[in-house]
C-alpha positions, 0 to 999 in steps of 0.5 A: 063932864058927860058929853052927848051919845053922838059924840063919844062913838065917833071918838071911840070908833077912831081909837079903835081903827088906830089900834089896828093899823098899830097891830097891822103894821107890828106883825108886817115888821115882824114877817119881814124880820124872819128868815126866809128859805132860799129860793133854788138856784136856775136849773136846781128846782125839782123840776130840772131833771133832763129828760132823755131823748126820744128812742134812747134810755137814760144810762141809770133809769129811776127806779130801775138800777140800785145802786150799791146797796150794803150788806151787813157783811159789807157785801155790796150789790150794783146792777147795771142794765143795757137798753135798745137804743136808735139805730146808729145812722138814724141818730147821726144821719150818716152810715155806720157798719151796723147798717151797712147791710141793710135793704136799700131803695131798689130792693138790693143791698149795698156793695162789697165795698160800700159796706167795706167803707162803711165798716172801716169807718166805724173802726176808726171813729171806735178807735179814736175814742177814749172815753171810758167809766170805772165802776169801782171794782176789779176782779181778783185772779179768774172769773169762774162762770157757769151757764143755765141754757132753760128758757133760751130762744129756738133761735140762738138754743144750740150757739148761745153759749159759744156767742156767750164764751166767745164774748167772755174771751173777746174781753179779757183778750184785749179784742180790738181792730186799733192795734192796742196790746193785747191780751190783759191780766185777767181771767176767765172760765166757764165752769159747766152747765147749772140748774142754778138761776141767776139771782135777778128778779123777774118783777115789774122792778128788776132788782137783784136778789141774794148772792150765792157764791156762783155767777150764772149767765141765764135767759130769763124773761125781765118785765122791764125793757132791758136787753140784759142785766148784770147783778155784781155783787162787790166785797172791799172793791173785789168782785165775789159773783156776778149774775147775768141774765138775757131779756128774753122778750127780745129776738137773738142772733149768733149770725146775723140775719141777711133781712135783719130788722129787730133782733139783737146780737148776742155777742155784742150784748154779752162783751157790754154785760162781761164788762160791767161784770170786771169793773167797767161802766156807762159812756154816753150812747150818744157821744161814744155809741162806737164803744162796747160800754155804750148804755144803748145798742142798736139792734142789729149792730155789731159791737163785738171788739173793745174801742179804745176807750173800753181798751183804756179802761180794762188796761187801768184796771188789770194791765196788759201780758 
């Protein structure tokens, strides 16, 4: 039977619509059946990394610090750098010995016994604090070194190598105002002076280079922002070499300066680097600055004897005579 024209399109129009919504309404059912990636939990997003605080490095910069990189001989190499960091007092609010020769409103410095106080003061909050941080090698017997003085800064050229020695010494020698035994097992020994250079590159990336069976102490001028690097090279947990260079974009002193406003204390940052050379690592600048692993130091500080936290981690490395 036909039926007129005006009577079929809506029927067909109808049938067409129902089709749709059946197609529409099988592919939501099937999109709701699918697994879904789990969404990252709070604080976990690519986002959540913590930035470090204002006038502070982060203890391991990105990009700045590879880390245990293997060799085909399982030789492994880690580098480890130090940065500036805030004065003490700035970041505390109160005095420390850093800066207790500092200029004071007036013109003068402080007392005798006001910088006395003060330096007693931080000697007793160093020797309080035990925190430490293996890096997860020692050295076997004695550390030989030697030290490659070009480049070296006017300033420092004719003391360095004593303030680098003497650092080495303060060290291995249990060095400390805590009354903690002294010295440890462990050895050093300068071995002369070199032309060899230490294998860290120069670059805009400090990175380490290729290991040479000498550990040389040299100045070199880093393009990153590190006072010093420390390049270890590790074979089954013992040390083979370790290379030490001094950021020569930076102001030294072996004495301090009686106006001293930006320049680093050579010995203090050598007894830092000498320890990631025997196996210790970062604490947080922030919660243990007293102690000579510290990630960041002040300039003009003077961190030259072992807290009791650097003493805790070198007498479970090596133990004590």
């Amino acid at each position: 039977m036909r039926g007129r024209p005006g009577q079929v399109m809506p029927a067909v129009f109808a049938l067409a619509t129902a089709f749709v919504v059946l197609v529409v309404s099988v592919l939501s059912t099937v999109a709701e059946l699918r697994p879904r990636a789990a969404a990252p939990a709070p604080g976990t997003g690519p986002a959540a990394t913590e930035a470090p605080a204002a006038g502070t490095a982060p203890e391991d910069a990105p990009g700045d610090e590879p880390d245990g990189l293997d060799g085909l001989d399982g030789l492994q190499v880690t580098m480890d750098v130090l940065y500036a960091g805030r004065p003490a007092a700035e970041a505390t609010g109160g005095s420390t010995a850093e800066t207790a020769d500092e200029a004071v409103p007036g013109g003068g410095v402080p007392s005798a016994a006001k910088a006395s106080r003060a330096a007693a003061s931080t000697s007793r909050a160093q020797c309080r604090d035990t925190a430490y941080a293996l890096a997860g090698w020692r050295v076997k017997g004695t550390a030989g070194w030697y030290y490659n003085s070009s480049g070296a800064p006017s300033a420092v050229s004719r003391t360095a190598l004593s303030a680098i020695a003497s650092a080495a010494r303060s060290l291995v020698g249990a060095s400390n105002q805590c009354g903690l035994p002294a010295p440890f097992k462990a050895g050093q020994k300068y071995l002369g002076a070199t032309k060899r250079t230490a294998a860290v590159s120069t670059s805009s990336r400090t990175s380490c280079g290729t290991e040479d069976g000498h550990s040389v102490v040299a100045w070199k001028r880093l393009g990153s922002t590190a006072l010093a690097v420390t390049c270890t090279w590790t074979r089954s947990g013992q040390v083979v070499s370790s290379d030490i260079v001094i950021n020569t974009r930076y102001r030294w002193h072996t004495s301090r300066p009686s106006r001293c406003t930006s320049s680093f204390d050579l010995a203090s940052v050598l007894t830092h680097e000498w320890g990631h050379a025997f196996g210790l690592t970062h604490v947080s600048p922030s919660k243990h600055g007293t102690q000579v692993m510290a990630s960041t130091i002040p300039a003009c500080s003077s961190v030259r004897t072992l807290g009791a936290g650097d003493h805790r981690a070198m007498r479970r490395l090596y133990g004590v005579r």
